[in-house]
C-alpha positions in Angstrom: 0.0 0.0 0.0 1.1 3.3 -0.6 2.7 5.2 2.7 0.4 8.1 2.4 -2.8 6.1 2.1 -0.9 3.9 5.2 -0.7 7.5 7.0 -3.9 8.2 6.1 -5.6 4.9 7.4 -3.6 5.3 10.7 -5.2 8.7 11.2 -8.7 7.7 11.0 -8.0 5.3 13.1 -6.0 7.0 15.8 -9.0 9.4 15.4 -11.6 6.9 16.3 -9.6 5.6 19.2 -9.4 8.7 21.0 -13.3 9.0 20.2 -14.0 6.1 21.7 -12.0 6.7 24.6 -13.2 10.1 25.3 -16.7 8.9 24.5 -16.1 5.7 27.6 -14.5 8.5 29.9 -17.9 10.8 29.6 -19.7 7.4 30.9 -17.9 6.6 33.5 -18.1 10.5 34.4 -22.1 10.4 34.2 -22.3 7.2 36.0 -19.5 8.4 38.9 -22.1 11.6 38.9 -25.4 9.7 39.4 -23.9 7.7 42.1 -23.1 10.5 43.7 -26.5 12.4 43.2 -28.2 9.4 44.6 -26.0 8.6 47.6 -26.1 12.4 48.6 -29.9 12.1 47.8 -30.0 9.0 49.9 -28.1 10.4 52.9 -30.1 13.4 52.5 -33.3 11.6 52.8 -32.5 9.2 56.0 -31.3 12.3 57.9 -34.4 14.2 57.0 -36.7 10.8 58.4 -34.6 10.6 61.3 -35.8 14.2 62.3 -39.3 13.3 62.0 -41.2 13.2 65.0 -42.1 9.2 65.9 -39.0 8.3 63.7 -36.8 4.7 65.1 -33.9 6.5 63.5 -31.7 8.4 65.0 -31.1 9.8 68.6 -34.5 9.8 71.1 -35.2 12.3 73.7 -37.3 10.8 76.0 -40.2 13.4 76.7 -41.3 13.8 80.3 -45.1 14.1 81.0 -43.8 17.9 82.1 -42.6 18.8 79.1 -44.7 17.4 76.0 -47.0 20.2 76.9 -49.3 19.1 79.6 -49.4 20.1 82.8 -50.7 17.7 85.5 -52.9 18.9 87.9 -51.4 19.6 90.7 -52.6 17.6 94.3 
């Protein structure tokens, strides 16, 4: 074959190599991304439930008859 069809050919295809490559590195970028979103997401959401009222999660502060807001008559 003639070198500058050779050259040529070894162009396109160093050309489509670094396509593909770059094209690999944007999905592994997107997928490192939704990970993230969705862990942070995640963590987001359990903290959020463990602040509800009634929630298992979390630290509990036990509430004394005195101070959920009723007072006892006193005798």
């Amino acid at each position: 074959m003639h070198p500058d069809i050779l050259r040529q050919l070894a162009a396109e295809h160093i050309r489509d190599l670094i396509t593909e490559a770059a094209e690999a590195q944007r999905a592994r970028e997107a997928r490192h991304t939704q990970r993230c979103r969705l862990a942070a997401h995640w963590w987001r959401s359990t903290r959020l439930a463990a602040q509800q009222p009634g929630s298992r999660r979390g630290f509990r502060i036990p509430v004394t008859p005195a101070a959920d807001g009723r007072v006892e008559a006193s005798r």
